[in-house]
Phi, psi and omega in degrees: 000325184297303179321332208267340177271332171297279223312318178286319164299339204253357163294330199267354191224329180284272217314321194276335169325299166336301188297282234233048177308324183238150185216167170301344193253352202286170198249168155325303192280328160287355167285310203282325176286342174253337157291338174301315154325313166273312193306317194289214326287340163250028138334124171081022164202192192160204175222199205287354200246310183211183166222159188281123182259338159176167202205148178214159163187144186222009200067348175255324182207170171247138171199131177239133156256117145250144177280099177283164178305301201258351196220137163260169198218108163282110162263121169235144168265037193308160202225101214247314155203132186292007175292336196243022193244140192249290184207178194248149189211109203265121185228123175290167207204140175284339204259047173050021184226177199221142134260114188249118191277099185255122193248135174223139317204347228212107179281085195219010180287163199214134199217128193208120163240182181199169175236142186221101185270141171278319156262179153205082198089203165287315147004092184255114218279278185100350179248177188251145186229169188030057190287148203213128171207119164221173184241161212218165155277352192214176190218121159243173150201171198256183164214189181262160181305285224299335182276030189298335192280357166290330188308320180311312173296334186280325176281330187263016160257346177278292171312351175280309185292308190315317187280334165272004187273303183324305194285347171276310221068032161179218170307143176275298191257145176235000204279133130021108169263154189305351193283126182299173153234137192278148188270353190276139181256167182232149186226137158305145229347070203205149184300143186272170167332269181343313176301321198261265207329307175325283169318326160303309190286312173295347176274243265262006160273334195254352132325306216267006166247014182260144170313119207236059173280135151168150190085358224067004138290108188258099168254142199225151167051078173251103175272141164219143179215103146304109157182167197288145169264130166294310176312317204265350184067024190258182154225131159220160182263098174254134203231115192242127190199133152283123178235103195271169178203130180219144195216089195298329151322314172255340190051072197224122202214102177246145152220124202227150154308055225249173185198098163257120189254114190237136150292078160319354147315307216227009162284131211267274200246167136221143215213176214244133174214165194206154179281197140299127201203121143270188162339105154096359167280203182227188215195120180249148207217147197189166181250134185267138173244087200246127207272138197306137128107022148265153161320120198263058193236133231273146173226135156269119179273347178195068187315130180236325188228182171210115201233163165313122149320295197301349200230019200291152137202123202300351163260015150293318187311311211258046093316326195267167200278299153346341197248326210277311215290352197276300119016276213280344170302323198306316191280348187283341163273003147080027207261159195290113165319180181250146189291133176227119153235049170285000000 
């Protein structure tokens, strides 16, 4: 009999928990632990497109991974102060999950997302690509149909932080925020990252489909992909190519795979390099990327044009607008001048 009345208190004390997870009384950190708490309840789930891979919430930010099939697609939220948050806005969902919106008075969130694609082509990049920060009023995440009865505790822990953030008069959290910090600069009237990376990528999609025969030298199936690593904070360019080479004359028949991955953060120069070529030939030309305290020994890292020998000269190359934006990327990544004593 004794067992069945404890048994019955601690059913009875789990329902009421259940009920009243957050109260008017409740502290900051038990607030911030039961909204952390409801974003992971859809861990491990999603729908036919994607699943949720992690939830973070510090109260200071929010941050969601989702696993897309080609892409993982990263959200951070910073919350700059709950002294501004106005109401919670609940939206229904056919595909068994609910969204819940937290809305504040203010466009004043600071929002940053990215997509980190796993493939590209053949390429397997491993970087973030359409890094995106804008500032917004709301903040969400989804939950499951059945954990709908957390929404009430979920309104009464936001009004809870709004009220401890006001009687302090000011920030509520102080920890670290979750946002990244990115090493890309913006130089005043100058094209931004985004801009440059654009412009790049469209020139060498539409390079990588011209013939890039000569000499008996073939570089074939050339793919390049820009984009930032998240682990290391870099941008880097990996650039992937076959290079047949046949010579009927010597009867010399090479073929080899190459692949390169340069930080661009940390390239010095780029310098104009060229293949083997004579009088009255053609002559294939590409750019060297050469990263500080690396082996200065010359690589085309990114075969580009096929030009008259007789008429070659690499400082028409670092003229044309391909070579300048590469250039000017390199400083928007913040990357180390070449040792000068001029």
């Amino acid at each position: 009999m004794k067992k069945q009345i404890i048994f019955c208190l601690v059913i009875l004390a789990t329902l009421n928990l259940k009920a009243q997870r957050i109260t008017e009384n409740s502290t900051a950190e038990e607030c911030v632990q039961f909204i952390d708490a409801t974003a992971k309840t859809m861990l491990g789930k999603g729908d036919n497109n994607f699943i949720l891979s992690e939830a973070r919430f510090t109260g200071n930010d929010i941050q969601i991974v989702e696993k897309w099939k080609y892409f993982d697609l990263y959200y951070t939220c910073h919350i700059p102060d709950w002294q501004d948050f106005k109401q919670m806005i609940v939206s229904e969902s056919d595909k068994g999950k609910i969204e819940v919106g937290f809305h504040f008075k203010n466009s004043n969130l600071q929002t940053e997302d990215y997509f980190h694609y796993k493939t590209e082509g053949q390429i397997e990049t491993g970087l973030i690509d359409n890094f995106s920060k804008i500032i917004t009023y709301s903040f969400m995440f989804y939950i499951p149909e059945h954990e709908r009865d957390r929404i009430r505790d979920l309104e009464t822990a936001a009004k809870r932080l709004q009220k401890l953030a006001i009687e302090k008069s000011g920030k509520l959290f102080t920890g670290k925020s979750l946002m990244r910090n990115r090493k890309i600069k913006e130089i005043e009237g100058k094209p931004t990252y985004d801009e440059t990376v654009k412009f790049i990528m469209t020139f060498l999609e539409d390079n990588n489909k011209k013939s890039f025969f000569c000499n008996g030298a073939h570089y074939k199936n050339r793919e390049a992909f820009i984009g930032e690593d998240y682990t290391r904070n870099n941008v880097i360019l990996k650039s992937k190519f076959r290079w047949d080479y046949y010579s009927a004359l010597n009867c010399i028949e090479e073929k080899e795979d190459k692949e390169f991955s340069i930080d661009l953060t940390k390239v010095e120069k780029i310098d104009v390099v060229s293949g083997v070529g004579f009088s009255g030939g053609c002559l294939q030309v590409g750019l060297w990327f050469i990263e500080k305290g690396k082996s200065a020994t010359a690589q085309m890292h990114l075969p580009l044009w096929n030009v008259n020998y007789d008429g070659y000269d690499p400082n028409q190359i670092k003229k044309t607008e391909i070579y300048k934006a590469f250039e000017h990327l390199r400083k928007l990544c913040g990357a180390p001048e070449p040792l000068s004593f001029d």
